[in-house]
PASESE-759085 format. One record per residue: residue in one letter; y, x, z of N, C-alpha, C, CB in turn. Coordinates in steps of 0.05 Angstrom, whole numbers. Glycine has a CB too. Layout:
residues N
code:A, n_yy:Y, n_xx:X, n_zz:Z, ca_yy:Y, ca_xx:X, ca_zz:Z, c_yy:Y, c_xx:X, c_zz:Z, cb_yy:Y, cb_xx:X, cb_zz:Z
...
***
This chain:
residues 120
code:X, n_yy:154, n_xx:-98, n_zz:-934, ca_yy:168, ca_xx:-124, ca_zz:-934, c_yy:195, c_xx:-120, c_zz:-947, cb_yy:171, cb_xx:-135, cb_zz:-905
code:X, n_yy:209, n_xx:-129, n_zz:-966, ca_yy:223, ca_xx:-131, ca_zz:-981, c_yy:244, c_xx:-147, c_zz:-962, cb_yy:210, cb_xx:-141, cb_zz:-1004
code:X, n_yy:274, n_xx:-135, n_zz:-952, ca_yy:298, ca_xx:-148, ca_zz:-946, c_yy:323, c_xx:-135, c_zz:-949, cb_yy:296, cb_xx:-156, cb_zz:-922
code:X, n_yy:326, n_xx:-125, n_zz:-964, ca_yy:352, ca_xx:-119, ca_zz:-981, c_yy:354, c_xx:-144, c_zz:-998, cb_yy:350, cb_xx:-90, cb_zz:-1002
code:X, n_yy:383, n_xx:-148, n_zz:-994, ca_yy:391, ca_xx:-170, ca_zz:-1013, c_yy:382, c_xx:-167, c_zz:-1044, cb_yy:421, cb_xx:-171, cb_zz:-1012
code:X, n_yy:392, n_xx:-144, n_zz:-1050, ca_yy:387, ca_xx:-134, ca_zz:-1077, c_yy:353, c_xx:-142, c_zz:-1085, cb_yy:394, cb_xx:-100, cb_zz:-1077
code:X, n_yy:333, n_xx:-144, n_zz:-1072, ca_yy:313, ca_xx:-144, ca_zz:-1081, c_yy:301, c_xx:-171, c_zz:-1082, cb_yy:302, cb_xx:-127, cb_zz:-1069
code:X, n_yy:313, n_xx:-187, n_zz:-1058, ca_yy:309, ca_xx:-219, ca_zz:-1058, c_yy:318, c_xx:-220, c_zz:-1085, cb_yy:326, cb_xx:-239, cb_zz:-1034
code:X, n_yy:339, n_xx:-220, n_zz:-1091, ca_yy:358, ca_xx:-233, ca_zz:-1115, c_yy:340, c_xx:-223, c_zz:-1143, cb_yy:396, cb_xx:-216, cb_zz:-1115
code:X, n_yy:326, n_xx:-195, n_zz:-1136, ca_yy:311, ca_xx:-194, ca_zz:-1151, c_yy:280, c_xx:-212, c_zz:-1157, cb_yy:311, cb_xx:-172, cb_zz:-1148
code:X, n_yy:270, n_xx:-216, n_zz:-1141, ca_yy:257, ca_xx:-235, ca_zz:-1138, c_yy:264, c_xx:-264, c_zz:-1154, cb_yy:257, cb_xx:-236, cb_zz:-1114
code:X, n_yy:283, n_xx:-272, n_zz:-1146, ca_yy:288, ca_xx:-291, ca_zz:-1138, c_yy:297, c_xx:-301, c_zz:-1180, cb_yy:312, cb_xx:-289, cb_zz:-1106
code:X, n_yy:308, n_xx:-276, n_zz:-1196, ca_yy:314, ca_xx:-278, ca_zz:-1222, c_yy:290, c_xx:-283, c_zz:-1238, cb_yy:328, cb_xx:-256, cb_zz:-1230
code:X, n_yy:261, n_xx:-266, n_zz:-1218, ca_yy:237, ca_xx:-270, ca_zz:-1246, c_yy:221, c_xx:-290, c_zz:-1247, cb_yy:216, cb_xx:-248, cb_zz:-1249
code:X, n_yy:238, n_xx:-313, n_zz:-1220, ca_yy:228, ca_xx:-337, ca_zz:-1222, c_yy:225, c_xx:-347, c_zz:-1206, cb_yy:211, cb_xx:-340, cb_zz:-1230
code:X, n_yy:210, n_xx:-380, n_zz:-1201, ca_yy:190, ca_xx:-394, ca_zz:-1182, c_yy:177, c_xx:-385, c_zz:-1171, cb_yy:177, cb_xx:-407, cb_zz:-1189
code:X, n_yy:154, n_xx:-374, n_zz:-1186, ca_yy:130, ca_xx:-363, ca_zz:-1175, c_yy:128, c_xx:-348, c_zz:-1165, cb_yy:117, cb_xx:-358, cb_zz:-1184
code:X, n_yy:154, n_xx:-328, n_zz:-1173, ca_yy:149, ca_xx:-290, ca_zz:-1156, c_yy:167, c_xx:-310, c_zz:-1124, cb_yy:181, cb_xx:-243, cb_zz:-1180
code:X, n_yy:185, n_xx:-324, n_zz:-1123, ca_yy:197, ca_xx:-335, ca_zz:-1104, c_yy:173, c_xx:-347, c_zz:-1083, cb_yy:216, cb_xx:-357, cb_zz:-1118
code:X, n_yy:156, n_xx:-366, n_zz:-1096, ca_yy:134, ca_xx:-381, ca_zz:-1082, c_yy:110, c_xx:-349, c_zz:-1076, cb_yy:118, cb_xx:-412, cb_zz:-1107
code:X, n_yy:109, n_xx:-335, n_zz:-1087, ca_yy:84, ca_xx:-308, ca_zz:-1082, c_yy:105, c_xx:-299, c_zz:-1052, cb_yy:82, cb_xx:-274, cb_zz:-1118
code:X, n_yy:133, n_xx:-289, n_zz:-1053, ca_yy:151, ca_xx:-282, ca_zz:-1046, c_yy:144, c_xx:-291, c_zz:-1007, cb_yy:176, cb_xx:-295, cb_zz:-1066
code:X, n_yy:149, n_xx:-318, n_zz:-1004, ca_yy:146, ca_xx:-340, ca_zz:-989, c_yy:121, c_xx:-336, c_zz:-974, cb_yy:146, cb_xx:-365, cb_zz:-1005
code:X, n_yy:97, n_xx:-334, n_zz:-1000, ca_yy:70, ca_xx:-339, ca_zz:-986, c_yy:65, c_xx:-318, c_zz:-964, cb_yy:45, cb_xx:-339, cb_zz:-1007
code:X, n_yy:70, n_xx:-295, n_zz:-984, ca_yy:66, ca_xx:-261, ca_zz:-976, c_yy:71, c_xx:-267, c_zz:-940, cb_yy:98, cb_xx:-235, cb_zz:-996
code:X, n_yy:108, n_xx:-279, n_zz:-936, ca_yy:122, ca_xx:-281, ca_zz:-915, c_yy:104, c_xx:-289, c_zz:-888, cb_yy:144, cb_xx:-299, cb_zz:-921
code:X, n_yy:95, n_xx:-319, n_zz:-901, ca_yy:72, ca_xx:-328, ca_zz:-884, c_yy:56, c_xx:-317, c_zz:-877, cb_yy:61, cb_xx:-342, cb_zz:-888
code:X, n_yy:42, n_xx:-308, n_zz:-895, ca_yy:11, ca_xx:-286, ca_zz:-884, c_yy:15, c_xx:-273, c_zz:-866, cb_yy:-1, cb_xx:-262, cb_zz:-903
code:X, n_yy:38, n_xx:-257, n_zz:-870, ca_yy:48, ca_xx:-232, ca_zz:-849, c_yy:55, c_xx:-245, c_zz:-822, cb_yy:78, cb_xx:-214, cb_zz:-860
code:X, n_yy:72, n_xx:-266, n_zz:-834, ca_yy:78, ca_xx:-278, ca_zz:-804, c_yy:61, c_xx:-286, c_zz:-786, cb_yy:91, cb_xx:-299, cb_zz:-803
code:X, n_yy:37, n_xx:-304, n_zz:-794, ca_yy:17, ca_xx:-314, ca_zz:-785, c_yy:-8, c_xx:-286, c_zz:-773, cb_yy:8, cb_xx:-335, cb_zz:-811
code:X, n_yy:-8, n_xx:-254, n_zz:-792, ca_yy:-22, ca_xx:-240, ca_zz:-774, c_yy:-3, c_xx:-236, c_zz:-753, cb_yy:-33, cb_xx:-217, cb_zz:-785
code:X, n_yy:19, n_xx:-236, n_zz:-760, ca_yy:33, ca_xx:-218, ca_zz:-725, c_yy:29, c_xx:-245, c_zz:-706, cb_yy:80, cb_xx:-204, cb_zz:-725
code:X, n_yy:29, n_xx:-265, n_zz:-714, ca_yy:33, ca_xx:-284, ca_zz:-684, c_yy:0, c_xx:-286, c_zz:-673, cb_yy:48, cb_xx:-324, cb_zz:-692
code:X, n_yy:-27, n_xx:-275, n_zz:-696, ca_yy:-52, ca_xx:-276, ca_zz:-682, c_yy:-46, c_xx:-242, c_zz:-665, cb_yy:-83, cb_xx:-279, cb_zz:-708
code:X, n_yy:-34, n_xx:-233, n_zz:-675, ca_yy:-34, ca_xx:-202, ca_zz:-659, c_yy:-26, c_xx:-216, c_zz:-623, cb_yy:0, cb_xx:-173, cb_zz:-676
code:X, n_yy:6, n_xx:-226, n_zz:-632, ca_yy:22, ca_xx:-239, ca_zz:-612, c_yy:-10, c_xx:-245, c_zz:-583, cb_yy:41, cb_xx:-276, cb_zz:-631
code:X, n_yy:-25, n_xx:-269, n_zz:-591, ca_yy:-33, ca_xx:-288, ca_zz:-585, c_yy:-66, c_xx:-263, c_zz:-566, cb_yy:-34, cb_xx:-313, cb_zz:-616
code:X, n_yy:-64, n_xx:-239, n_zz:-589, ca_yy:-90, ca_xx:-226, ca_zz:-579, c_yy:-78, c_xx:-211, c_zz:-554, cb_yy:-106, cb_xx:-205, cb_zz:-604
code:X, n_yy:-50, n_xx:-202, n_zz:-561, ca_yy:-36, ca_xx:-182, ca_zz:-534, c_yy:-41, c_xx:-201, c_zz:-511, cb_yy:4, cb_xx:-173, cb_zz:-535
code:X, n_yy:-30, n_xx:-228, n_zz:-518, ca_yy:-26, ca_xx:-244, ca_zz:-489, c_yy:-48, c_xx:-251, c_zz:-470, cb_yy:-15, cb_xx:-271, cb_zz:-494
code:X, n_yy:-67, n_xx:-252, n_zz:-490, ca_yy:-95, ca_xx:-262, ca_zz:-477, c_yy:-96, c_xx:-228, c_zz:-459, cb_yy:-129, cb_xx:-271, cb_zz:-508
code:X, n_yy:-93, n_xx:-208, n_zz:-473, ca_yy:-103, ca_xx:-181, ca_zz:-461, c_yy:-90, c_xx:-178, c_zz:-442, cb_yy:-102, cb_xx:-157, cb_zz:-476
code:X, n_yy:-57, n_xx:-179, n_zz:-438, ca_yy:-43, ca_xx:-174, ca_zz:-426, c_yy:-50, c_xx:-196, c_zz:-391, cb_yy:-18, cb_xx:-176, cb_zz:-445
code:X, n_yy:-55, n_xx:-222, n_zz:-404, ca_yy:-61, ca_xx:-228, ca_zz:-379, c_yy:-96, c_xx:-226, c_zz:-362, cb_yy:-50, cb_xx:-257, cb_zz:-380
code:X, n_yy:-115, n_xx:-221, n_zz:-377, ca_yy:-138, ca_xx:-211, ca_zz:-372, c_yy:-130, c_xx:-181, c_zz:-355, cb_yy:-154, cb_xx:-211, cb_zz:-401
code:X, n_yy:-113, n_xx:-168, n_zz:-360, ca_yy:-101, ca_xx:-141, ca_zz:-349, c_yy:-98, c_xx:-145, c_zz:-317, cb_yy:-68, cb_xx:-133, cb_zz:-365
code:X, n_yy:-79, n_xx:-167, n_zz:-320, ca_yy:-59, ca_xx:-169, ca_zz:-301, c_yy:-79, c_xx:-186, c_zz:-276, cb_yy:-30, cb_xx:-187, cb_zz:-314
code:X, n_yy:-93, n_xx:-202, n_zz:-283, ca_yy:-124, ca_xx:-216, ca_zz:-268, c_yy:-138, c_xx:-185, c_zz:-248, cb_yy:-155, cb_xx:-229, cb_zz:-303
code:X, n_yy:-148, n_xx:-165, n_zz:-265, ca_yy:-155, ca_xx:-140, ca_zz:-265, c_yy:-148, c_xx:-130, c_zz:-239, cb_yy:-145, cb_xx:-126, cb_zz:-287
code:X, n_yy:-118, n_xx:-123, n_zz:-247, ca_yy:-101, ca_xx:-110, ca_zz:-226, c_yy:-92, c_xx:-126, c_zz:-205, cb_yy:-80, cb_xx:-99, cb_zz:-237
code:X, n_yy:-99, n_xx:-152, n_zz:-208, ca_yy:-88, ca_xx:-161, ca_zz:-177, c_yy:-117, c_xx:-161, c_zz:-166, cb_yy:-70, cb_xx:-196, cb_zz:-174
code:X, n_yy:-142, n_xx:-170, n_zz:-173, ca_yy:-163, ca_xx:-160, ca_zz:-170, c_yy:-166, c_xx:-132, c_zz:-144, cb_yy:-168, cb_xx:-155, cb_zz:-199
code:X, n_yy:-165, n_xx:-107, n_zz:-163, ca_yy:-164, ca_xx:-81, ca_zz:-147, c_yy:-142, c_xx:-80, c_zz:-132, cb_yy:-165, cb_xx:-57, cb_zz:-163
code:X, n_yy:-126, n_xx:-97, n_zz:-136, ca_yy:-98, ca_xx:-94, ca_zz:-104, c_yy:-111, c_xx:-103, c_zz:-89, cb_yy:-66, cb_xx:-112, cb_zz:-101
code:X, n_yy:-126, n_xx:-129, n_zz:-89, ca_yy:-135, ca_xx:-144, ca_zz:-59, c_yy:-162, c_xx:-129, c_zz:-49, cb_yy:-141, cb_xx:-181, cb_zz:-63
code:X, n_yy:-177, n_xx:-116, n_zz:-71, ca_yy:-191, ca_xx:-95, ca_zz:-57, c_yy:-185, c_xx:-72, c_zz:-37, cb_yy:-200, cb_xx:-86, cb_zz:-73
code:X, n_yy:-159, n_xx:-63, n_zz:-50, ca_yy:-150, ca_xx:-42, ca_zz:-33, c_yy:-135, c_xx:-51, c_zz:-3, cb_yy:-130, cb_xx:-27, cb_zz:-50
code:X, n_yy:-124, n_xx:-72, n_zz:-6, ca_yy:-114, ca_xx:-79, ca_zz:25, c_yy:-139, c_xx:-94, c_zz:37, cb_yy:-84, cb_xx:-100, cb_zz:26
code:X, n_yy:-165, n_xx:-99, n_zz:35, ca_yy:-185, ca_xx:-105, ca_zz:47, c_yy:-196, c_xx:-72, c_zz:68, cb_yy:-208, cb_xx:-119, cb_zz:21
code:X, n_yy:-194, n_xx:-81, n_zz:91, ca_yy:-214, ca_xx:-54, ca_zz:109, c_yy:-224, c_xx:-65, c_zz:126, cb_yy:-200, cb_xx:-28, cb_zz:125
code:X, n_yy:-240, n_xx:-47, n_zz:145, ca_yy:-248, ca_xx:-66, ca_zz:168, c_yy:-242, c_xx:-81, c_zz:186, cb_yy:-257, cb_xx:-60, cb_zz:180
code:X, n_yy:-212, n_xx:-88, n_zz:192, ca_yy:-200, ca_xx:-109, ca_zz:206, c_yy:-199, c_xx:-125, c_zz:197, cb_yy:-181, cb_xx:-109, cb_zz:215
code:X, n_yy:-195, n_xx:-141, n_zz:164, ca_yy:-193, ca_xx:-153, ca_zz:156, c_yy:-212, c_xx:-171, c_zz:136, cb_yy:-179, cb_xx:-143, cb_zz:154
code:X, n_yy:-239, n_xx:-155, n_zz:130, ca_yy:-254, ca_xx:-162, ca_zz:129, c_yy:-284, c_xx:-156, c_zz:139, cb_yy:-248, cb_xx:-164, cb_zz:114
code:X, n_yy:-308, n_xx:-159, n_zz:124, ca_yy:-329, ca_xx:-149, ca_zz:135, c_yy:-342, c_xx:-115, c_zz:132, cb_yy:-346, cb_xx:-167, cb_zz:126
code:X, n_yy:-323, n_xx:-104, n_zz:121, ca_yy:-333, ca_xx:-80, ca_zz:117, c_yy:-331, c_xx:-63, c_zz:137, cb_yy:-323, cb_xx:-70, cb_zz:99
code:X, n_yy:-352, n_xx:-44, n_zz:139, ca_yy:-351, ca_xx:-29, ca_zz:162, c_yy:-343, c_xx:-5, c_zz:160, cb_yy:-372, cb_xx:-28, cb_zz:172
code:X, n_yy:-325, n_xx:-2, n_zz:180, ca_yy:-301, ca_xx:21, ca_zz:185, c_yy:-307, c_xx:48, c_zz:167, cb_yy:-301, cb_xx:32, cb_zz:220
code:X, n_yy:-327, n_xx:60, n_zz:175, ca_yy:-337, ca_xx:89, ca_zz:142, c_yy:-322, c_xx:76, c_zz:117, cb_yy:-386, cb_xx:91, cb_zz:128
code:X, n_yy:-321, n_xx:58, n_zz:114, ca_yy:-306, ca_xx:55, ca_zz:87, c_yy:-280, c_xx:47, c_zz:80, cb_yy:-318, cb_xx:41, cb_zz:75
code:X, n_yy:-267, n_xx:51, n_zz:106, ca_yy:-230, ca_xx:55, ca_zz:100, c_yy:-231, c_xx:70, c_zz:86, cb_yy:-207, cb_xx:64, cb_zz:121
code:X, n_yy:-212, n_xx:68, n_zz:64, ca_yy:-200, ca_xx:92, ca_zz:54, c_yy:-172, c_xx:101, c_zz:70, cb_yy:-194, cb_xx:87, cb_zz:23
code:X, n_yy:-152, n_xx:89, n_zz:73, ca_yy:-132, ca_xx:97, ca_zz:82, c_yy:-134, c_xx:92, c_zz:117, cb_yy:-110, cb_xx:83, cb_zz:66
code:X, n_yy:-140, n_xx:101, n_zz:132, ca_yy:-139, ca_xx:98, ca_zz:169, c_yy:-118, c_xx:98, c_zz:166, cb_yy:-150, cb_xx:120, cb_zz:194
code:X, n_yy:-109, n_xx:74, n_zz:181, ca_yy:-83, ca_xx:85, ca_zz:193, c_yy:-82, c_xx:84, c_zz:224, cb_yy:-58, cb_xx:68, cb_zz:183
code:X, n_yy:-81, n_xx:100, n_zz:240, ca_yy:-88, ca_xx:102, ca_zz:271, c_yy:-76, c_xx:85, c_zz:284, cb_yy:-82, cb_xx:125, cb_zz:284
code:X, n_yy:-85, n_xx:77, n_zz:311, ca_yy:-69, ca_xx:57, ca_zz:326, c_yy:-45, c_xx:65, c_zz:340, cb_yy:-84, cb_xx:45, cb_zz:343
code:X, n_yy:-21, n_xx:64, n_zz:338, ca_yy:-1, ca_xx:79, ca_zz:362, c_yy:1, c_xx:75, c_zz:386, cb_yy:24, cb_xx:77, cb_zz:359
code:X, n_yy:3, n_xx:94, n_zz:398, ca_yy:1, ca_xx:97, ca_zz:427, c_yy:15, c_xx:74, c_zz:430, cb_yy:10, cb_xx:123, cb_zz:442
code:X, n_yy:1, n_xx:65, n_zz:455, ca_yy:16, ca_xx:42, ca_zz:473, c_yy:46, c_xx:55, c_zz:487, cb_yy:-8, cb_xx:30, cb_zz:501
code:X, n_yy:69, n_xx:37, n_zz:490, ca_yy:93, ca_xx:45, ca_zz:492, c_yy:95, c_xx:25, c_zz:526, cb_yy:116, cb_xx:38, cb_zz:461
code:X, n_yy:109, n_xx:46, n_zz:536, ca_yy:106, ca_xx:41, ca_zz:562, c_yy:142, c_xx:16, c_zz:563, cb_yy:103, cb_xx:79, cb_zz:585
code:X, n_yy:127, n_xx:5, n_zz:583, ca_yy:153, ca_xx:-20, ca_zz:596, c_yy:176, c_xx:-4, c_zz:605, cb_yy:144, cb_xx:-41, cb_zz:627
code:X, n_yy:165, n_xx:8, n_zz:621, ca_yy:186, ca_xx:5, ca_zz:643, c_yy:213, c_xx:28, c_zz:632, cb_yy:170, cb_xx:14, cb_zz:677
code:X, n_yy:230, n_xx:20, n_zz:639, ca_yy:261, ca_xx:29, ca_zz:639, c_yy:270, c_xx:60, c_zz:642, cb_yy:275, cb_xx:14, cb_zz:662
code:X, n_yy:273, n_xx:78, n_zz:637, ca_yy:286, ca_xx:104, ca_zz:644, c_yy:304, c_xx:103, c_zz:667, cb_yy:301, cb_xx:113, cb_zz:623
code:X, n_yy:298, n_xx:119, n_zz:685, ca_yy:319, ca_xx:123, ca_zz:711, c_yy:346, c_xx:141, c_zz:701, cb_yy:302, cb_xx:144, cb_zz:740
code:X, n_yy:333, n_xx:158, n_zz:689, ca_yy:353, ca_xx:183, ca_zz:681, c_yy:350, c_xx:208, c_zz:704, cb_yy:388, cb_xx:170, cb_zz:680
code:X, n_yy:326, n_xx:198, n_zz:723, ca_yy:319, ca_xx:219, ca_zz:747, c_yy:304, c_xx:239, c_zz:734, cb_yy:301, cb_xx:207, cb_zz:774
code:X, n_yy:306, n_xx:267, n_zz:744, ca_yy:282, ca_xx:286, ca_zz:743, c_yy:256, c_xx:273, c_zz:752, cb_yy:286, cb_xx:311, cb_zz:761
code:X, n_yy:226, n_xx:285, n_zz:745, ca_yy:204, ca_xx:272, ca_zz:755, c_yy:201, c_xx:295, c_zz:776, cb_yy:178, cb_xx:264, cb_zz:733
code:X, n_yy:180, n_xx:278, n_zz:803, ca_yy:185, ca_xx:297, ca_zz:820, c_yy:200, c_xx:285, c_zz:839, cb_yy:197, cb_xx:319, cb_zz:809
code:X, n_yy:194, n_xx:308, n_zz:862, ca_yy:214, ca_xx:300, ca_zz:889, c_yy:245, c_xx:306, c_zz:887, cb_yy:205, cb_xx:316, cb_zz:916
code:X, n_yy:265, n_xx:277, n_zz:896, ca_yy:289, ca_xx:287, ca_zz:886, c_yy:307, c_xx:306, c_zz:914, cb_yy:308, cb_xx:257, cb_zz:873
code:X, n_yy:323, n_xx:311, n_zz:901, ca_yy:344, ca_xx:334, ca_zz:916, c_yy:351, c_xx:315, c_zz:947, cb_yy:382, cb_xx:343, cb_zz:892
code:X, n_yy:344, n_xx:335, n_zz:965, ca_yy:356, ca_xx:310, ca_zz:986, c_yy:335, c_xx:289, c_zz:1005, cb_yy:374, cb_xx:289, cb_zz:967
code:X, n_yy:309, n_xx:288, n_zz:995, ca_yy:289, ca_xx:276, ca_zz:1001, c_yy:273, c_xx:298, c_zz:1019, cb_yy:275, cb_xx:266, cb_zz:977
code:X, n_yy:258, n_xx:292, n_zz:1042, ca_yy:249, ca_xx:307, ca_zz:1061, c_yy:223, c_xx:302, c_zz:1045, cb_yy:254, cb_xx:299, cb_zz:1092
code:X, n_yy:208, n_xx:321, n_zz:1053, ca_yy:174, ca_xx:324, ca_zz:1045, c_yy:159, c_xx:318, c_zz:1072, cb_yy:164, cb_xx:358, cb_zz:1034
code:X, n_yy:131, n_xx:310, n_zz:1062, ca_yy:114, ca_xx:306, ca_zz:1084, c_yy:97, c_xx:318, c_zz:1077, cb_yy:107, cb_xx:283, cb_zz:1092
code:X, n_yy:97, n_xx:343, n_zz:1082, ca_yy:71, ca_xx:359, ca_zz:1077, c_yy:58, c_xx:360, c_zz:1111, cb_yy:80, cb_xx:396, cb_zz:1062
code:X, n_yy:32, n_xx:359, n_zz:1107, ca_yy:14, ca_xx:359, ca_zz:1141, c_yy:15, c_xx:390, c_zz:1136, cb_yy:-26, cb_xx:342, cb_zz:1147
code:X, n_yy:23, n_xx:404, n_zz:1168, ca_yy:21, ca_xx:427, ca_zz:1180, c_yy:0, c_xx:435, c_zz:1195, cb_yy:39, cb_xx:429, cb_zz:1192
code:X, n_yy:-1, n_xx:455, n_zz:1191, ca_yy:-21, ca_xx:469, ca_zz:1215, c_yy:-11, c_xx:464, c_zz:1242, cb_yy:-24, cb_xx:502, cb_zz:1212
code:X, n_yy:-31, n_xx:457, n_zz:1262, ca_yy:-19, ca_xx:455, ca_zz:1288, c_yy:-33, c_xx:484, c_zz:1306, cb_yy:-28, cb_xx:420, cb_zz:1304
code:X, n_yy:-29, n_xx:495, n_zz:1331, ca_yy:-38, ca_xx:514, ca_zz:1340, c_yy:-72, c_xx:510, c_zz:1357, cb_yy:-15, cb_xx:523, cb_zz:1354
code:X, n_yy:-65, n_xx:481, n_zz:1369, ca_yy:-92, ca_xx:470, ca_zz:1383, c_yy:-101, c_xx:446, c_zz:1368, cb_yy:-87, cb_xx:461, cb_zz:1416
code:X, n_yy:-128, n_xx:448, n_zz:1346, ca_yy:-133, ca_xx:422, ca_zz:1334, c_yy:-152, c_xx:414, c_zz:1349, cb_yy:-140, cb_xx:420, cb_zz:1305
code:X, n_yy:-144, n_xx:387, n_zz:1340, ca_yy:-172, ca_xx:364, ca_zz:1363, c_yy:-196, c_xx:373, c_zz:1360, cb_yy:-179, cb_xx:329, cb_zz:1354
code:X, n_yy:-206, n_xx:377, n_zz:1325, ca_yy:-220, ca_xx:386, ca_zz:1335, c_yy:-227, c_xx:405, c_zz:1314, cb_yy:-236, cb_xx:372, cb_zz:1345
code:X, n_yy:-258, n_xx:417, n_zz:1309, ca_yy:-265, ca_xx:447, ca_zz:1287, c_yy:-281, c_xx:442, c_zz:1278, cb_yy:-270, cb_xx:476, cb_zz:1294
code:X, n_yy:-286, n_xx:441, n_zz:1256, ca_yy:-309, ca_xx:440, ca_zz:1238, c_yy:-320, c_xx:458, c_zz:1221, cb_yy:-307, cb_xx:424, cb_zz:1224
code:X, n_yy:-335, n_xx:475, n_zz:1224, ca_yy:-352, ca_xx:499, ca_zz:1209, c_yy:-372, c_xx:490, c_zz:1180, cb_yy:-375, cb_xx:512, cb_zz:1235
code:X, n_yy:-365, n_xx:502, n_zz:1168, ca_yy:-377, ca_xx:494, ca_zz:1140, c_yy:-396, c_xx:524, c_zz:1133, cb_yy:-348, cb_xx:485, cb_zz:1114
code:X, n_yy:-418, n_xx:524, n_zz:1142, ca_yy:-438, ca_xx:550, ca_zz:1135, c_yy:-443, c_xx:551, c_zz:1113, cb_yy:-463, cb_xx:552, cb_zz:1145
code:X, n_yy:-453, n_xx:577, n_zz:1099, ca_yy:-459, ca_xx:576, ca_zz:1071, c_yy:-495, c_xx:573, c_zz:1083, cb_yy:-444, cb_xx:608, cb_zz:1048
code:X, n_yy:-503, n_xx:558, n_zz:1059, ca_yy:-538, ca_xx:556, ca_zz:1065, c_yy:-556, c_xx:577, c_zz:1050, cb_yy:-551, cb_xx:524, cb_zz:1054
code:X, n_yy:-550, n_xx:575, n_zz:1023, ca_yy:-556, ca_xx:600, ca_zz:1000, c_yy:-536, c_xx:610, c_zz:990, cb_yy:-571, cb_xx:592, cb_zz:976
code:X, n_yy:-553, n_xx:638, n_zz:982, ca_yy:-527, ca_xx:651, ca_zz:969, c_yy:-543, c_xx:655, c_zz:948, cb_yy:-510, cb_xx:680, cb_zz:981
***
């Protein structure tokens, strides 16, 4: 493509015609790049159809739709359930100061029960 001044001007001395050839040439070219233009856009958005396409495939799993669970790709596990209730800030366990009730042996029990072995 010819755009140095110097070469228009050249043009432009050997006449009309090389001026009007000059012109036409311009058009042609112009007119392929805007079918190029016109072929990207169509592609570009046929692309972009594509890929939103395989996005909504990928956030489809078995909660969300009908597919059955073998075919998650990504699991993501359920988290443990988080408990309510509040922190004391106590040890767990019996605290300091609290009497125990453990049952004792007494010396005379009411009553005795024998547990025989049957087989050995």
């Amino acid at each position: 493509m010819i755009t140095k001044r110097k070469e228009i001007l050249a043009v432009y001395e050997q006449g009309p015609e090389a001026v009007v050839t000059l012109v036409t040439t311009l058009y042609d070219i112009i007119a392929e790049q805007q079918k190029i233009i016109e072929l990207q856009a169509a592609r570009i958005t046929e692309l972009e159809e594509r890929v939103k396409k395989l996005e909504d495939q990928l956030k489809k799993n078995s909660r969300n739709s009908s597919k059955p669970p073998s075919t998650d790709v990504f699991v993501h596990e359920k988290p443990n359930p988080q408990s309510r209730r509040k922190k004391s800030g106590k040890k767990q366990g019996g605290q300091k100061g609290h009497p125990g009730t453990t049952l004792r042996m007494v010396d005379d029990p009411d009553e005795i029960v024998l547990h025989e072995v049957h087989k050995c």
